[in-house]
C-alpha positions as a Markdown table, in Angstrom:
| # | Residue | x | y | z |
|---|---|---|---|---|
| 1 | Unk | 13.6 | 13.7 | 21.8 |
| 2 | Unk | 10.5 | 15.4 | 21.3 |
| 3 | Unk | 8.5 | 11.7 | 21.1 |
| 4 | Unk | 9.4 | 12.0 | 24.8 |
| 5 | Unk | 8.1 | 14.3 | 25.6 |
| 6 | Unk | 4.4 | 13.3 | 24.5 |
| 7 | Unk | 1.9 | 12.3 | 27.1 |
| 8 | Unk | 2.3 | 8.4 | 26.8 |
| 9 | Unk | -1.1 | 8.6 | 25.6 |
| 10 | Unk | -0.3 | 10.7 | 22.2 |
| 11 | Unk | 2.8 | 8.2 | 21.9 |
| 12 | Unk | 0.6 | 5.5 | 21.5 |
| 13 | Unk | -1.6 | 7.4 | 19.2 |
| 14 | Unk | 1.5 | 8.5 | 17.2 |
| 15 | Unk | 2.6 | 4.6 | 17.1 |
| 16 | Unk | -0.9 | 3.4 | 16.1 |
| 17 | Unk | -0.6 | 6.4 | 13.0 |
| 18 | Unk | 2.7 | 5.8 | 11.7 |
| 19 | Unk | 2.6 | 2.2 | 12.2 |
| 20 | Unk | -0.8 | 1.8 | 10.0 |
| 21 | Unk | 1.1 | 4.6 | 7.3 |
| 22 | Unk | 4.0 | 2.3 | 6.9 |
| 23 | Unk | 1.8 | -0.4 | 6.5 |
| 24 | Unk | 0.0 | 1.4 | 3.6 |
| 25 | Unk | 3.6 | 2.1 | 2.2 |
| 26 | Unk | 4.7 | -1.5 | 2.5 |
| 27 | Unk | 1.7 | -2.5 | 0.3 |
| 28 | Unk | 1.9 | -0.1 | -2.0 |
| 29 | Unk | 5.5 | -0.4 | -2.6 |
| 30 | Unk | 5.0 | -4.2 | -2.7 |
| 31 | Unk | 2.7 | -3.7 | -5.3 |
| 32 | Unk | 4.6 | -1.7 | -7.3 |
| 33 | Unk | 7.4 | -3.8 | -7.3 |
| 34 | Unk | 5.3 | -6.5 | -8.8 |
| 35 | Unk | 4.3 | -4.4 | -11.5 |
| 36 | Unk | 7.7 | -3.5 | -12.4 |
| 37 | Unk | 8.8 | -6.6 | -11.8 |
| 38 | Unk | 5.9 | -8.3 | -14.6 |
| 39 | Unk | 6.8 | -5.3 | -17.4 |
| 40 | Unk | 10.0 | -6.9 | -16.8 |
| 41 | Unk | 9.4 | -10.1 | -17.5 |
| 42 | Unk | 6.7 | -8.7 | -20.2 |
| 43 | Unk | 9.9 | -7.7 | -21.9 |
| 44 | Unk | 11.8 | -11.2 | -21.4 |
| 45 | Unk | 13.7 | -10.7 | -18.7 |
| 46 | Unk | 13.4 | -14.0 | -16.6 |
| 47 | Unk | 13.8 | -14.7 | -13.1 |
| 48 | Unk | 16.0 | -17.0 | -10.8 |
| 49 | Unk | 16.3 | -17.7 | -7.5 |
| 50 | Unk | 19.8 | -18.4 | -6.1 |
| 51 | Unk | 20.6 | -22.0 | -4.7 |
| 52 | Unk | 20.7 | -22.4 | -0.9 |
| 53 | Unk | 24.0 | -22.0 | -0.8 |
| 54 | Unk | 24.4 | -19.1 | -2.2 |
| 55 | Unk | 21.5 | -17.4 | -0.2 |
| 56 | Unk | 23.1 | -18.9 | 2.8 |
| 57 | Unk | 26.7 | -16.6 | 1.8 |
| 58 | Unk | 24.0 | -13.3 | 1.5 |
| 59 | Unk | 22.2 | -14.1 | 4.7 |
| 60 | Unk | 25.5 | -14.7 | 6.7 |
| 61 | Unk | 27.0 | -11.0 | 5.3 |
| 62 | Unk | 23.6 | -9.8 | 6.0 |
| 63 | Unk | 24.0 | -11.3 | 9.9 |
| 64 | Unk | 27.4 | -10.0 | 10.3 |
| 65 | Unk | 26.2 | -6.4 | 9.0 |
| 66 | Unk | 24.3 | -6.2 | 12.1 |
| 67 | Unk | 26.5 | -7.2 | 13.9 |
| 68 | Unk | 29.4 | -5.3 | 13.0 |
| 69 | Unk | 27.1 | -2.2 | 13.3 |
| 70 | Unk | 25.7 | -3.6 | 16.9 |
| 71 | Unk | 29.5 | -3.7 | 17.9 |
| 72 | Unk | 30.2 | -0.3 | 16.2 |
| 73 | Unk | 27.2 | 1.1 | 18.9 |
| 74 | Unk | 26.1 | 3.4 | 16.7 |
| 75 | Unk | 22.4 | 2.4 | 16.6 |
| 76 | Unk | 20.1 | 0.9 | 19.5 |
| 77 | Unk | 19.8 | -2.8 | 20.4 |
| 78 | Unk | 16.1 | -1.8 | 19.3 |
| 79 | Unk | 16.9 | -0.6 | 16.3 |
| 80 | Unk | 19.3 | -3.4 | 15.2 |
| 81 | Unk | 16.5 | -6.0 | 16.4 |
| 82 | Unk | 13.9 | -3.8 | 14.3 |
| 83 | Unk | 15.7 | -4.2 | 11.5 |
| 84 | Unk | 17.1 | -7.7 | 11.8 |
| 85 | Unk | 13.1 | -8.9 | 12.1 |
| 86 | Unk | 12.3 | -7.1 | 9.1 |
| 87 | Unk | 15.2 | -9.0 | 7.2 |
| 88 | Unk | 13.6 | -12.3 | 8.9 |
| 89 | Unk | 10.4 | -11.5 | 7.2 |
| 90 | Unk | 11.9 | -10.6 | 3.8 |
| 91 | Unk | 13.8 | -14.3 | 4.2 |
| 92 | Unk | 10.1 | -16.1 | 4.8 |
């Protein structure tokens, strides 16, 4: 890839850039969602949060997503951890 074939040096820089522009993405889309998400409610619509059980069904589909696509191989053990930490952090 052509990430490779930056000094390790400019990788790190690249890393520090995109991580921090993510970051600003995250909070802005965060932020947007909780605007949307008060109009909403501005407009009646009320919220609920699903009993355990329930959220236990989602998170166990969610689990066996990554697994199936872990088995599958068609993305990296890095990737799959990447991604099954961000659902972690949604969860908390």
């Amino acid at each position: 890839s052509n990430f490779a074939k930056l000094s390790p040096e400019d990788q790190q820089v690249v890393r520090k850039i995109m991580g921090e522009a993510f970051a600003r993405l995250n909070r802005i889309n965060r932020e947007d969602n909780d605007k949307a998400r008060a109009a909403l409610q501005t407009q009646g619509i009320q919220f609920t949060r699903l009993p355990q059980e329930e959220q236990d069904k989602w998170r166990a589909m969610a689990d066996k997503a990554i697994n199936d696509l872990r088995s599958a191989d068609i993305y990296s053990p890095a990737q799959l951890d990447t991604m099954r930490r961000h659902i972690q952090a949604i969860r908390k």
